[in-house]
N, C-alpha and C positions, 0 to 999 in steps of 0.2 A: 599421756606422760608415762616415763617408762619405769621399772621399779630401780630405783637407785638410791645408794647410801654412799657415804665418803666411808673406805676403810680407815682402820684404825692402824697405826701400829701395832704389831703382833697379835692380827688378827688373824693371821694365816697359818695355815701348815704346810709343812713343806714338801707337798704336792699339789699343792696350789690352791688350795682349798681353804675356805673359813675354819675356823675353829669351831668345834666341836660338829659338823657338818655332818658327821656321821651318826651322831645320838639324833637329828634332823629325821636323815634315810629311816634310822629305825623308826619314828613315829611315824613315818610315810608308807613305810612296809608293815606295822600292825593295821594301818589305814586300809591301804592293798588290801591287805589278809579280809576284813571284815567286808567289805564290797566284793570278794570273790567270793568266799569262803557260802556267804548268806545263803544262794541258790544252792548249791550242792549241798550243804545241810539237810535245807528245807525239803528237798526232793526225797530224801530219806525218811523222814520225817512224815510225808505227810497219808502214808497209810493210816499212820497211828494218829492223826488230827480227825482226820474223817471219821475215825471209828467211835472220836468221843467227840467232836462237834459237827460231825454229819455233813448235810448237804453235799452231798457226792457232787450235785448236778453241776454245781460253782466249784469245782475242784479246779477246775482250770486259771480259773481267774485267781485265785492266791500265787499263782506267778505273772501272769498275764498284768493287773495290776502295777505290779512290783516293775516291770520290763516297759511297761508305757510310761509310766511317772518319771523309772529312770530315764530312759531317751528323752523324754519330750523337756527334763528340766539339765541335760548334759548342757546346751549350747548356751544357757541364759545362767548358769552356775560360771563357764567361762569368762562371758563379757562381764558379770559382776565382780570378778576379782580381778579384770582390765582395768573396772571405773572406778571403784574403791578401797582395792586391795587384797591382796592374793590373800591374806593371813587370816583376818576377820569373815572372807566369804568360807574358806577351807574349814574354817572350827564351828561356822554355822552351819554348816551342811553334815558335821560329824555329827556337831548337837539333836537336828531332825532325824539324825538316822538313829542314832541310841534313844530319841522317844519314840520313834515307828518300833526299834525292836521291843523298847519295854510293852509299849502297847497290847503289840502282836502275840507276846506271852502272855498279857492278863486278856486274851477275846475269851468272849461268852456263846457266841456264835460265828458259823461262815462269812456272814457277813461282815461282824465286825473286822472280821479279819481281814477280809479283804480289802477293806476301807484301810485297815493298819498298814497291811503291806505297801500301798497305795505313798503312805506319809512316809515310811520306811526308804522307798522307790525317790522320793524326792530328795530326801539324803541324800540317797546315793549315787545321784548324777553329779553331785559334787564333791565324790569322793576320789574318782579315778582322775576326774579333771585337775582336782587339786594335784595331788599326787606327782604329776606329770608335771604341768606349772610350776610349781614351787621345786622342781628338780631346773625346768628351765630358768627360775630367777636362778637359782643357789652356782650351778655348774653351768661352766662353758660349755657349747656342744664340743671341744674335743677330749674333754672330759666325762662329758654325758654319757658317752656308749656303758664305760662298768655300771654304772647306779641303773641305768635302764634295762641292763642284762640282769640285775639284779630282783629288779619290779617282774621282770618276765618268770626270772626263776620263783619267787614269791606264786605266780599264778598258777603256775605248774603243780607248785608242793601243794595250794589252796584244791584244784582240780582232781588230784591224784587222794588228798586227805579227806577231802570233804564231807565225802560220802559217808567214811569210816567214822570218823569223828561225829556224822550226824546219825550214825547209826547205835554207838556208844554209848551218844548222848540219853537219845530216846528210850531206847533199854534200860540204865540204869537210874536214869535223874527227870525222865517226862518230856514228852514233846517241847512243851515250853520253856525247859531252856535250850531248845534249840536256835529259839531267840535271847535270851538272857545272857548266854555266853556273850554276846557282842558285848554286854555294859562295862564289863571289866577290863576290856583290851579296848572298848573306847574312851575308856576313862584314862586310861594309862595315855594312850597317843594326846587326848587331851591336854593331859600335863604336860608333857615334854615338849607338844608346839606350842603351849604358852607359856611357858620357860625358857625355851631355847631358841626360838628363830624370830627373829627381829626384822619384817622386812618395813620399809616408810610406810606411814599411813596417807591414803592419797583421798581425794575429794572431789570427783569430777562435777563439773557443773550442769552437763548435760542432764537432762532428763533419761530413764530408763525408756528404752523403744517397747511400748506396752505392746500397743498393736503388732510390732513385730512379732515379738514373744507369744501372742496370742497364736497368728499366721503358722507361725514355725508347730507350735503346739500342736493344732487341730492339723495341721499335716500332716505330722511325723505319729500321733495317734491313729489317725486315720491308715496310714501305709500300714503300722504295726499291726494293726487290726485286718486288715488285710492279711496280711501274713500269717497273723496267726489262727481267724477263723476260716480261711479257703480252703474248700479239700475236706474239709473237718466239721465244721459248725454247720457251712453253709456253703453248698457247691459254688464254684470257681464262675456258672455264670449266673447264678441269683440275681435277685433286687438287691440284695443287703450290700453282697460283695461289690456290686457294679456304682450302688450309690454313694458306700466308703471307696474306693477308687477315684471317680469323679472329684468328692469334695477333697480327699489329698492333696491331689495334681492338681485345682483349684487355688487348694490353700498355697502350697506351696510355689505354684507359681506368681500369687501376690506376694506373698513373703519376697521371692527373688525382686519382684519390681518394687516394692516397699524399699526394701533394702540400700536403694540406688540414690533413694529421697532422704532419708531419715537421719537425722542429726549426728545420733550415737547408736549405727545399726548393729542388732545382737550378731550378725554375721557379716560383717564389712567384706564385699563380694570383693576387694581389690588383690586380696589374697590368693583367691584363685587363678593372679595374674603372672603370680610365680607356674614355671615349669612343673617344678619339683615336687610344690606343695599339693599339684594338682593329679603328680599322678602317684603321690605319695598318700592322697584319700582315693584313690582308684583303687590301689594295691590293699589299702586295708581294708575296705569294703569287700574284696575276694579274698583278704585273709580271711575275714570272720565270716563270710560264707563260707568256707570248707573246712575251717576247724567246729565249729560249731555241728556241722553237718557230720562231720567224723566221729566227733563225741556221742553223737544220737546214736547213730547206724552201729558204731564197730562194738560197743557193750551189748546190742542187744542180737547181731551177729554169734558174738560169742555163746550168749546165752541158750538163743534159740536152735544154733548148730552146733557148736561145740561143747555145749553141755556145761558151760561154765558157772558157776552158784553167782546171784545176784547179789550178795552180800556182799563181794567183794567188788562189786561193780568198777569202785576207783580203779583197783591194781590191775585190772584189763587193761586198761591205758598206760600203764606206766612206762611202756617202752617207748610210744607215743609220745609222750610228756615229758619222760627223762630226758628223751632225744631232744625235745626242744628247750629245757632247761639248761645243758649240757653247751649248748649251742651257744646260745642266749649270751650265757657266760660268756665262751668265747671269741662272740662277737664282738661285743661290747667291749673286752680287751684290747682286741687287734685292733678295733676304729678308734680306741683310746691312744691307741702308742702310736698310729701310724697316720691318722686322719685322714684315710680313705677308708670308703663304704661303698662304691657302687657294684663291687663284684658281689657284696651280698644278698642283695633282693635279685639279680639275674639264677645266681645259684640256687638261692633259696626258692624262684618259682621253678626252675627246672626240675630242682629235689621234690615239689608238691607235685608239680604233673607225672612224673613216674611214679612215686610214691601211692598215688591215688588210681594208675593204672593198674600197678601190681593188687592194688586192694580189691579193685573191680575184679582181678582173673580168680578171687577163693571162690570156692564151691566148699560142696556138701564133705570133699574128703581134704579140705585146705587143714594141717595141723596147725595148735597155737604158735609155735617154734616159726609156720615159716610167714603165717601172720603176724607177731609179732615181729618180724624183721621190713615186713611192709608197713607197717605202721611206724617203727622207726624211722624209715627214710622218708615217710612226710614228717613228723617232727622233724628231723632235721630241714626240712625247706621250711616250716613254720618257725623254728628258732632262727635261721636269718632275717627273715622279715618281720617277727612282732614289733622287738623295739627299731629296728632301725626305720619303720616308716615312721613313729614318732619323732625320732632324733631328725633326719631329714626336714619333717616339717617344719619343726619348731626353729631349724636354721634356716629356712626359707621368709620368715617373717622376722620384722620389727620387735624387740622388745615389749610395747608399746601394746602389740595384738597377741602374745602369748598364749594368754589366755583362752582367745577364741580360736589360735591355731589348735591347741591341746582338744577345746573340748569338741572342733569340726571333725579331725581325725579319730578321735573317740569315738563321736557320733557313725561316723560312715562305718564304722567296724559293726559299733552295733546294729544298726542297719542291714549289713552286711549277714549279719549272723539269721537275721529276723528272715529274712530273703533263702539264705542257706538253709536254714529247717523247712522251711515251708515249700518251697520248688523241690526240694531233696526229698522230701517226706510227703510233697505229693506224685512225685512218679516210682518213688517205693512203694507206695499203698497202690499204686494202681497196675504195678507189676505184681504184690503179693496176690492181689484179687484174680488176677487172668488166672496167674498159674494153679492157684485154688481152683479155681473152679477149671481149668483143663485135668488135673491130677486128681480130684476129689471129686468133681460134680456138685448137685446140690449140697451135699455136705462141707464139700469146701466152703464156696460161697454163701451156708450158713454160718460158717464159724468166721469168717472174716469181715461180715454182715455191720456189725459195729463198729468195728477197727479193727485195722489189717497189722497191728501190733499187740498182740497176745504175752502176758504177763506170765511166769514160770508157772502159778497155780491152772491159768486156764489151758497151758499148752499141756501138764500132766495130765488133766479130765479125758483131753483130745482119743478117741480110736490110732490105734498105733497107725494106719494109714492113713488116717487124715495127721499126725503130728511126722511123718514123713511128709508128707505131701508140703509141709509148712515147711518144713527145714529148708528144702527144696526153694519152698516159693519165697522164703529169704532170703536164701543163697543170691536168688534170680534179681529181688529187689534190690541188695545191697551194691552189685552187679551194675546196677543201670544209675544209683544213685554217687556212687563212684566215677561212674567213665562219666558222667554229666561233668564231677567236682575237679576229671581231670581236663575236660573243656573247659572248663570256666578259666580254670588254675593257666591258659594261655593266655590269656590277654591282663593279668599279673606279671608274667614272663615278657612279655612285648612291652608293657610298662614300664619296668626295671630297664633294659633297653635303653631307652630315650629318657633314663634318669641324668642328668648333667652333675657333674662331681665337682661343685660348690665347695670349696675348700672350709673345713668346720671352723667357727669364731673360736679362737683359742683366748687362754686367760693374757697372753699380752706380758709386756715388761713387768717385772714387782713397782710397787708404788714405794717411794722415797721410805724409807725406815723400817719396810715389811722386810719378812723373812725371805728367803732365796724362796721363788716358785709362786711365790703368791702375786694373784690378781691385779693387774693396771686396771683393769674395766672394775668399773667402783661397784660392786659384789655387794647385796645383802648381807647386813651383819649376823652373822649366828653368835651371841654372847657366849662363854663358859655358864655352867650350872653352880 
């Protein structure tokens, strides 16, 4: 059953829209904020946690955690606000995320923390998915593109600030409100979607698909684990890695046959019967592979060749980010006024494959000036394609499955992204290591012995020829990590392609008594305050 209310009289504004629909966005976009913001905080941050809750060795796992919990509860956060209402799943998943953060501020130990981040991680798979959904109940997709260009621009300022802000934070007020900042901006969003947005309350009868849920779980952990211990933890052909691989592709492929059976499946496969929405979780899956990939590689580029101070880590990117901020915007306008979108995801991968080309050719004498302009023109191929593969999808389905449209394309991004650092980041490290050890000899191949990414303290220590030798052999690594992300970034571009230009669900005639512009299709009520 799909989410519907009977409008009101003078319910509308006269662009078509609910009343007050926009005080909505903003609790949707503080929402945004704290689900982006969390990770980039935290990464700043967590020098100063180690120093005073130690356990160096689990330092990984306070994001690792965090990034499993999120995927694995993204797809079962969607089908619950299908089965019983977008409004009551979206304010339960703020609620878990504002106790994982208080939590996370009062740990005693690594572990606890990791356990918090963990509770935190389950929140927040219900944060983005909301977010997205409850813009597809509120707005018609030919209205969607602005609010959607708007959630992109939100990710950008989150990505670009993040860092600052959690380095501020730490400095002046203590690691732990690095977590505490979220209580107060999740309490606000609180308020104002329990005040303002009114959508029906629904009651499915079906049962929750557990087993599904479990299936999807233990596979999509398993891949993440994957991804994030190969190359790293645990070489690429181990036991460990070959045994989590195994049971993934296991799980997941009962999960798909499951799925076929099951009364109320958390991922109802008929979806993937659409064109669009199929190769619109293609494209995002290699969006967040090579944005995700670029955010690693080009800060630490910077750093280790151009000399750039770590502090400022966010504003490396900012031409990167502006670019797709900038875009985003303007996407999301043009597909508003005009209700075409398929020239954007063809643009936008052609803008990543060059863009990632040019990044591949910097070396040792690349200036910021003309790095920075390579880095722009992939932002701009990633500000065509963030939101509009969500918009896309979300018009490709029923009402009815929003939900699970929202949080499958989520999910593949994330995915995506998980896949991107880890393929990226292991044929970097395996390029920084050759060239170590041809330029430097055993001394290279000492120094890169642990990890073939050296932190600004340890590359100062370095003999002036072995911290050449490194510059070099990051020049070389980011080089191959690049021309990989502008392979990949083709078959995104061959995707877009064979996208079909599905004319967007418009809001339709006014209903008898509403204002000029407002909604025929009976639109969730957003009341006045």
């Amino acid at each position: 059953m799909a989410d519907t209310a009977t409008d009101e009289p003078g319910t509308g504004t006269p662009d078509g829209q609910p009343k007050n629909v926009r005080v909505v966005i903003l609790a949707l976009m503080i929402t945004m904020m704290l689900a982006m913001l969390d990770n980039m905080i935290i990464g700043t941050a967590m020098p100063t946690i180690v120093g005073e809750l130690g356990g160096l060795e689990h330092l990984s796992w306070v994001v690792t955690s965090y990034t499993l919990a999120t995927a694995a509860s993204t797809p079962i956060w969607g089908k619950l606000g299908d089965m019983y209402g977008r409004k009551g799943a979206f304010l339960n998943s703020i609620v878990i995320f504002l106790i994982g953060s208080a939590l996370s501020g009062m740990a005693q130990d690594m572990g606890q923390l990791i356990a918090f981040r963990a509770v935190q991680g389950l929140g927040a798979g219900g944060l983005m998915v909301g977010v997205m959904a409850i813009i597809g109940d509120l707005v018609p997709p030919r209205e969607r593109g602005k609010y959607q260009g708007m959630m992109a621009g939100v990710m950008a300022i989150a990505m670009i600030g993040g860092p600052l802000v959690g380095g501020t934070i730490t400095d002046h007020w203590g690691w732990r409100w690095a977590f505490y900042i979220n209580l107060p901006l999740g309490v606000v969003a609180l308020a104002l979607i329990t005040a303002v947005l009114h959508l029906p309350k629904k009651r499915s009868q079906a049962r929750i698909d557990y087993l599904g849920a479990a299936l999807l779980t233990i596979g999509i952990t398993s891949i993440v684990l994957v991804t994030t211990w190969g190359g790293t933890e645990y070489a690429w052909g181990s036991a460990r890695i070959l045994m989590l691989t195994g049971i993934g592709v296991a799980a997941l492929v009962g999960f798909a046959f499951w799925q076929t059976r099951a009364a109320e499946p958390i991922v109802p496969l008929h979806i993937f019967r659409s064109r669009n929405f199929t190769l619109m979780s293609l494209i995002g899956f290699i969006t967040g592979f090579v944005m995700f990939g670029a955010t690693l590689f080009l800060p630490l580029y910077q750093q280790s060749v151009q000399g750039a101070s770590a502090t400022n880590s966010g504003l490396l990117l900012l031409p990167m980010l502006g670019a797709m901020l900038v875009t985003s915007m303007v996407a999301g306008r043009i597909t508003t006024s005009s209700g075409r979108y398929k020239a954007f995801p063809i643009v936008g991968g052609a803008l990543m494959i060059v863009g990632l080309y040019l990044l591949s050719t910097m070396d040792t004498g690349t200036s910021r000036l003309t790095s920075g302009v390579y880095m722009a023109v992939v932002g701009l191929g990633m500000g065509c394609l963030m939101q509009i593969t969500m918009l896309v999808a979300q018009n490709s389905v029923e009402m009815k499955d929003m939900g699970v449209a929202s949080s499958s394309t989520t999910l593949f991004r994330t995915l995506g992204s998980s896949f991107g650092v880890a393929i990226m980041g292991a044929l970097f490290n395996s390029r920084v290591e050759d060239v170590m050890a041809e330029r430097a000899g055993a001394l290279g191949s000492q120094v890169t012995e642990q990890s073939a990414q050296l932190d600004a303290a340890s590359l100062a220590k370095l003999p002036a020829a072995a911290r050449e030798a490194y510059q070099y052999a990051v020049s070389d690594g980011t080089h191959a990590a690049f021309l990989l992300g502008a392979v990949v970034a083709v078959i995104a571009l061959v995707a877009a392609v064979f996208v079909k230009e599905v004319p967007l669900r418009g809001a339709g005639p006014k209903p008898e008594g509403a204002p000029d512009g407002a909604a025929a299709s009976k639109a969730p009520v957003v009341e006045a305050v």
